[in-house]
C-alpha positions in Angstrom: 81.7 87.9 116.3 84.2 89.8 114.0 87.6 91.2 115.2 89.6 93.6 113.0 91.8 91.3 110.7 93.0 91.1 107.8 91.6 93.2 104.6 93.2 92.4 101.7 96.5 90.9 103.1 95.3 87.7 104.6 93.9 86.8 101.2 96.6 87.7 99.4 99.3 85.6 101.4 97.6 82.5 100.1 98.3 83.3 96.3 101.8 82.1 96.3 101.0 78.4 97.1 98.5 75.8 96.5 97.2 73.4 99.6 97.7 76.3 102.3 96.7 75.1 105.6 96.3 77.4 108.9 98.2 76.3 112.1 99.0 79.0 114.4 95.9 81.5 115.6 95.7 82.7 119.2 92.1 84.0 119.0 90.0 86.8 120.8 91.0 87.5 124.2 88.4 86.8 126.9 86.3 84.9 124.4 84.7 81.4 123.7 83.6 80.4 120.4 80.1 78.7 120.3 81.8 75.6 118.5 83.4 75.9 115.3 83.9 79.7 114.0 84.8 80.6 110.3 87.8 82.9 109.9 86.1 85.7 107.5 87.3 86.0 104.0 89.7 83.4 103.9 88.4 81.0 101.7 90.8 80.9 98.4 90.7 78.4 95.7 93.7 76.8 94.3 94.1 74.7 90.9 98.1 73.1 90.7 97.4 69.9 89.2 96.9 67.5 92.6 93.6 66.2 92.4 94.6 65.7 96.4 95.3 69.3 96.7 93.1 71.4 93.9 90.0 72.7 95.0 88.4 75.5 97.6 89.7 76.2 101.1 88.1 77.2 104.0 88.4 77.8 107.8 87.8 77.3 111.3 88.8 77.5 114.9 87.6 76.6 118.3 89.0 77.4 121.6 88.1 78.7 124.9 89.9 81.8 125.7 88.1 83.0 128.8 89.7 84.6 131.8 92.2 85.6 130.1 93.9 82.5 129.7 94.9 81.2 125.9 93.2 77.8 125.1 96.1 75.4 125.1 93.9 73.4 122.8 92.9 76.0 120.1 91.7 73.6 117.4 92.3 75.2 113.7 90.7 72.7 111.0 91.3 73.5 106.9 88.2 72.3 105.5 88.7 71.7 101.7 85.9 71.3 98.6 87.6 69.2 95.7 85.6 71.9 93.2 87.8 75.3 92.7 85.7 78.1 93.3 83.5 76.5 94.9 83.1 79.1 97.3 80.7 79.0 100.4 79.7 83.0 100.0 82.0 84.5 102.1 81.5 87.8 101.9 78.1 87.9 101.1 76.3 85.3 103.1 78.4 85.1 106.2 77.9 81.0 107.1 78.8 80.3 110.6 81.7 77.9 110.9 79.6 75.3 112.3 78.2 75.2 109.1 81.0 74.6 107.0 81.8 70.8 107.3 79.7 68.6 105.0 78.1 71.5 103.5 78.1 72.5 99.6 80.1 75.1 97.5 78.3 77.3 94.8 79.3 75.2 92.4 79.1 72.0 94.1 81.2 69.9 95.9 81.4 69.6 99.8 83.7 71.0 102.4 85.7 68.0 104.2 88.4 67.8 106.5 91.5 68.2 105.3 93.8 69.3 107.9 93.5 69.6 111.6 96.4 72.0 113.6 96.3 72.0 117.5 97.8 75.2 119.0 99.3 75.1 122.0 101.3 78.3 122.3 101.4 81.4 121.3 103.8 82.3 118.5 104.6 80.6 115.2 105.6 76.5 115.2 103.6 76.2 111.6 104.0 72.7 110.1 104.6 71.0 114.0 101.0 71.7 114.8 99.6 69.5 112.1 97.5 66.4 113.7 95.4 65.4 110.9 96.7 65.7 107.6 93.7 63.5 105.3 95.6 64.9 101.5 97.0 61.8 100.7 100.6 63.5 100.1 103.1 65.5 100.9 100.8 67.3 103.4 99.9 71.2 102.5 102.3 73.3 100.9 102.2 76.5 102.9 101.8 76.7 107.0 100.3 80.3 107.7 100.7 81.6 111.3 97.6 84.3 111.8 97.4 86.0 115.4 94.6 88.3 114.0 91.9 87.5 112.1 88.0 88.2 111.8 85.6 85.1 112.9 81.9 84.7 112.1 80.0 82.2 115.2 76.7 82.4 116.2 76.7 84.7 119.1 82.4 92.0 83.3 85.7 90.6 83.4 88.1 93.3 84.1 91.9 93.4 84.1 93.0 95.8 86.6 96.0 97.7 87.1 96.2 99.5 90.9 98.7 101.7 91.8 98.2 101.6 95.6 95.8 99.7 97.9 94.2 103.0 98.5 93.4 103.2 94.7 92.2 99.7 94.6 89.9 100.0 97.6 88.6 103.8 96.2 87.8 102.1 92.7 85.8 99.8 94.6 84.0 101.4 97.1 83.1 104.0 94.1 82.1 101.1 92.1 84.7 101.9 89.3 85.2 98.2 89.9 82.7 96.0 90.4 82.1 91.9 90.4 84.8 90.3 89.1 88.6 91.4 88.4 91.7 90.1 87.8 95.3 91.3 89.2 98.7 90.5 87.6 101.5 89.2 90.3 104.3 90.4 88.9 107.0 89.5 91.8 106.7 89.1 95.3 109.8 90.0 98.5 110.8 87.1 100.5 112.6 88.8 103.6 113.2 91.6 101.9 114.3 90.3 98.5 112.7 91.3 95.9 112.0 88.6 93.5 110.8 89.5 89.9 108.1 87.0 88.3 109.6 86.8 84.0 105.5 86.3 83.5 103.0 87.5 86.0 100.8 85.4 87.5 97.0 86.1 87.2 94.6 86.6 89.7 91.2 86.2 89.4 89.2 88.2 92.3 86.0 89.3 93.0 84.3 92.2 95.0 81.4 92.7 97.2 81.8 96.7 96.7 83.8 96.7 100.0 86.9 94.1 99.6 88.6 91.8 97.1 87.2 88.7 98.0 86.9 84.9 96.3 90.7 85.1 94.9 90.9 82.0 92.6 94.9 81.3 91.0 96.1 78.6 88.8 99.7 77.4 88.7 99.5 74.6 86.7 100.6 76.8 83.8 104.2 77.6 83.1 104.0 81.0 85.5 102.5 79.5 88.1 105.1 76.8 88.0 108.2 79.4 88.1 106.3 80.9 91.1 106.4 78.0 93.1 110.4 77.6 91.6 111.1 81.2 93.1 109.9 80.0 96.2 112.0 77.1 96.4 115.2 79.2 95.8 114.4 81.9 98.1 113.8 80.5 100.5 114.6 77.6 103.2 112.5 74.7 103.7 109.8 75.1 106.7 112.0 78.1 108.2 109.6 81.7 108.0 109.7 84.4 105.9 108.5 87.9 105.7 106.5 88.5 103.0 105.2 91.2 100.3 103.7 91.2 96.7 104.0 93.5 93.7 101.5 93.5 91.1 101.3 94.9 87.9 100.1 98.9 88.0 102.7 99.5 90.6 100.7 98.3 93.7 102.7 96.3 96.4 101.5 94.3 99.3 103.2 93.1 102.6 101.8 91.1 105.1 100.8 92.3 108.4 103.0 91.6 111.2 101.0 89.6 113.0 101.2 87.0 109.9 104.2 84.6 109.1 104.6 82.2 106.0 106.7 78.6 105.9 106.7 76.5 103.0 107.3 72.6 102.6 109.7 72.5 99.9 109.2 68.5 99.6 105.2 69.1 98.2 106.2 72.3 96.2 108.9 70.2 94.6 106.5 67.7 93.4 104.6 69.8 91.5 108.3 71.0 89.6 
């Protein structure tokens, strides 16, 4: 079952951080998931330099929210494959999130627990609703708070330059881009601020001819490093932010409403 999410937005959100774990999610109304669902095009690689952290992220909820009654117990598990880009075909092969844990990448590698969040509330408590944490560290980087999302359950390198989502999303729809892409971060707006990126940050993307989907980023090079230090400034540890994205071309991003970011400036800083 799918529910009108996120498009571009959710996907994007996970580009300023490596290690991003989701911990608030209310679900469908009125619904029950079969057992595990997978939150649609969510997956996102990251490659920082933690051999605890690197790797391909997906993931899943679980919850009961029949009657019309939120499941005190929504269950949100970040499933994690140590190979980056490792992708499970999201997008193009919709697996059911039942189907996730244990299973292989494209490029090998399995999909493991790597954090567990129970939700008991609506709203946004991000890092507090951590119950597993199996990374061997400072725990994940980013908390993302979600209250829409889309669920699957049973029941040519080019180097783009968009002016608006509305060109990006014509070019690909018309095919003008196709496969694989790359987008330049150039700054992102933390609460309104608007923070400028001295070298952009690449993103490597791919399409299925509808979306952006598969977004891979590396910040173990000297940009992706002063990233992660504009964060840190910015912003104060595990309190949340609105946020938005600028890329080169003049396109800019910001995130839905129903989506909050926190960051854990004790892992970010260990990377600095």
């Amino acid at each position: 079952m799918r529910h009108f999410g996120w498009l571009l937005g959710a996907a994007a959100l996970a580009l300023v951080s490596s290690g991003c774990a989701i911990t608030d999610y209310d679900g469908l109304a009125n619904h029950q998931t079969q057992a595990e669902a997978k939150l649609w095009g969510a997956e996102i690689a990251f490659l920082v330099g933690d051999p605890n952290l690197d790797g391909t992220y997906s993931y899943t909820v679980k919850y009961d929210n029949r009657g019309g009654v939120r499941d005190p117990n929504m269950k949100i598990t970040s499933y994690r494959n140590p190979v980056v880009g490792s992708f499970s075909r999201d997008g193009l092969v919709d697996r059911d999130g039942d189907d996730i844990q244990g299973r292989s990448g494209t490029l090998g590698g399995k999909f493991d627990t790597e954090w567990v969040a129970v939700d008991p509330s609506p709203g946004c408590q991000f890092f507090a609703n951590i119950t597993q944490d199996k990374s061997h560290g400072a725990g994940p980087l980013l908390a993302l708070c979600a209250t829409a999302q889309e669920e699957v359950d049973k029941d040519l390198d080019l180097q783009a330059s968009f002016t608006s989502l509305g060109d990006l999303f014509s070019k690909l729809w018309s095919g003008a881009v196709s496969g694989g892409f790359t987008m330049d971060l150039t700054g992102v707006r933390l609460n309104g601020t608007a923070v400028p990126l001295a070298q952009s940050v690449s993103i490597a993307a791919r399409s299925n001819g509808m979306r952006p989907m598969q977004l891979t980023v590396d910040l173990t090079q000297p940009n992706g490093r002063a990233l992660l230090q504009a964060i840190v400034d910015h912003t104060s540890n595990g309190v949340p932010v609105t946020l938005g994205l600028d890329f080169a071309g003049g396109m800019a991003v910001d995130m839905p409403n129903q989506i909050r970011v926190a960051f854990n400036h004790t892992a970010i800083r260990s990377f600095l």
